[in-house]
Each structure stands twice: as structure tokens, then as C-alpha cells.
C-alpha angles and dihedrals in degrees: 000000000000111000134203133252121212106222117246104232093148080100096054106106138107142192119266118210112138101117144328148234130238139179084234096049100053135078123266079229124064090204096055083042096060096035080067102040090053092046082060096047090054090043085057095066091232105152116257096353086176083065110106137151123268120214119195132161139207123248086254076053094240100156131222134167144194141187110255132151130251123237107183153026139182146131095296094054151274122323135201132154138235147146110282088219097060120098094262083047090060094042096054088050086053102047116009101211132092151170133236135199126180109187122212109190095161102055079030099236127107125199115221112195125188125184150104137318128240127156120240130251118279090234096046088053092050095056092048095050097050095047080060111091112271091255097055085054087055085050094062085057092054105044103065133137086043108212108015129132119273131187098226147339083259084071088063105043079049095059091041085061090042100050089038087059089043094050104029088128148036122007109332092235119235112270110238082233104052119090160137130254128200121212115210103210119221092169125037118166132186133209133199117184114235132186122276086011105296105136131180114239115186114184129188114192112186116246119223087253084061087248120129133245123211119212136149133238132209112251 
């Protein structure tokens, strides 16, 4: 009888040294700060450097996260869009507040965000949804309920044809149940490797008068 083997990953690690972050060197404003940060990251050539994890929880405050991509950022907050009646979608219904982490590898320096929850507006929604290709507007329609069961991949390629004959001309509307949500940030920290483990860690909390406090953090 073959047995398994588990794998030994207790060895994977590396030096980081590629830069560093000081209190001299940020921006007053978190915003600013990751606007450059993420111009960087493009400038890198890492594949998909909007992409970033997104942490929800459950009104019992049971968590759960996926991989999206953001779409947005100013100075109100950080955007991204879904469909309302996924499970994120319900959590965030639930409990209106999230988490956010863009990963760097590359420059060696990750973003995590925490804040509340509003939806977009619709407009805002609608303009967002009709600058995607057209198939990735037929894709909203046949993905929902996001998340639910299916018998089988054949089920999908069934409701493409289906929403293809339904849309074959003229604008795809916008589905009621198809959004964006901004998250209002309250934390935003930022973290630089450093060699032997000595990271930098650069948090802003925003203060009640909507201005922003800079600490540092041990690694």
C-alpha cells in the first residue's frame, strides 16, 4: 500500500532586502501612499497587482476570504464589484465591515486595509459594468446565484448560450443583483521586508476629525 508523504515546507523562506520604509520617506496621506505604492507595483510587470484578498465574516463572525480584484481608489475609499447574493454578498449585509491585502512579492511589500462597508451608487455601478467586454457582462447573468450548487460545468455552458440568445443585441442591462461595494478605510498599514526579519510596518489609523495618525509597528 503507497503512503503519503506529507511535504516539508518548514525550509521555504528568503531574505528580503530590496528597500525599505521610513516615516520620512511616506505620505501624510494613506491614500497618496498606496496610489504610489500600486504605480510601482504596475511598473514592476507582476501579473494582476490590483488583485488583493478579500476578508468578510458572518454575523456569528465566522470568516471567510477570497482573491478579487480592485477597481477603484480615491480618496473615499477602495472599490470592487460582486454579486449582492454571493456569500461575501450576504456577509457584508450581515456585518458591514471588511479587510483587505495586496501582496507584492515582487517589490517585497504587501498593503493590508481594514474598514467599513457601503454599496456603490447605482450609477456608479452602471458605468463600471458597461466599460467590462461584453462577455464578461454575460457572465454576470450566468453566474447567479454566485455560489450555489450546480450539477455539472455543462449547466453553465447551457445558460452562456441562453443569455447570448437573450442579449444578442442592443446594451446587456445591469442585473438588480449585480454591484460594487467601497470600503472606507479606518486602518491602512504598510509593510516593507526587511533582512533577518526585521520588517517595516507603517500604520495610519484614521483619527474622528477624518485626519490620519503614523505609528510603527514591530515586525
Amino acid at each position: 500500500m503507497s503512503q503519503s508523504h506529507d511535504p516539508d515546507i518548514s525550509h521555504l523562506r528568503r531574505e528580503y532586502g530590496r528597500g525599505a520604509l521610513l516615516e520620512s520617506d511616506v505620505s501624510g496621506d494613506p491614500i497618496v501612499q498606496f496610489e504610489k505604492w500600486f504605480t510601482e507595483a504596475e511598473a514592476s510587470g507582476m501579473l494582476e497587482p490590483n488583485a488583493m484578498t478579500v476578508a468578510t465574516a458572518d454575523a456569528t463572525g465566522k470568516p471567510s476570504a477570497r482573491t478579487m480584484l480592485l477597481k477603484g481608489v480615491d480618496s473615499r475609499g477602495f472599490v470592487f464589484y460582486t454579486n449582492y447574493d454571493s456569500r461575501k454578498g450576504r456577509e457584508l449585509e450581515a456585518n458591514p465591515r471588511a479587510a483587505l491585502l495586496f501582496f507584492w512579492p515582487a517589490l517585497e511589500r504587501q498593503v493590508r486595509v481594514e474598514g467599513t462597508i457601503a454599496k456603490t451608487s447605482r450609477q456608479e455601478s452602471e458605468e463600471y459594468f458597461h466599460s467590462r467586454p461584453r462577455l464578461s457582462q454575460i457572465g454576470a447573468w450566468v453566474s447567479s446565484p454566485q455560489s450555489g450548487v450546480i450539477a455539472s460545468r455543462k449547466e453553465i455552458e447551457s445558460r452562456v448560450v441562453e443569455m447570448l440568445a437573450r442579449f444578442m443585441i442592443g446594451r446587456i442591462p445591469v442585473p438588480e443583483y449585480w454591484r460594487g461595494y467601497r470600503l472606507t478605510p479606518t486602518t491602512i498599514e504598510f509593510w516593507q521586508g526587511r533582512p533577518r526579519r526585521l520588517h517595516d510596518r507603517i500604520v495610519y489609523e484614521r483619527l474622528s476629525d477624518q485626519g490620519w495618525k503614523i505609528v510603527r509597528l514591530q515586525p
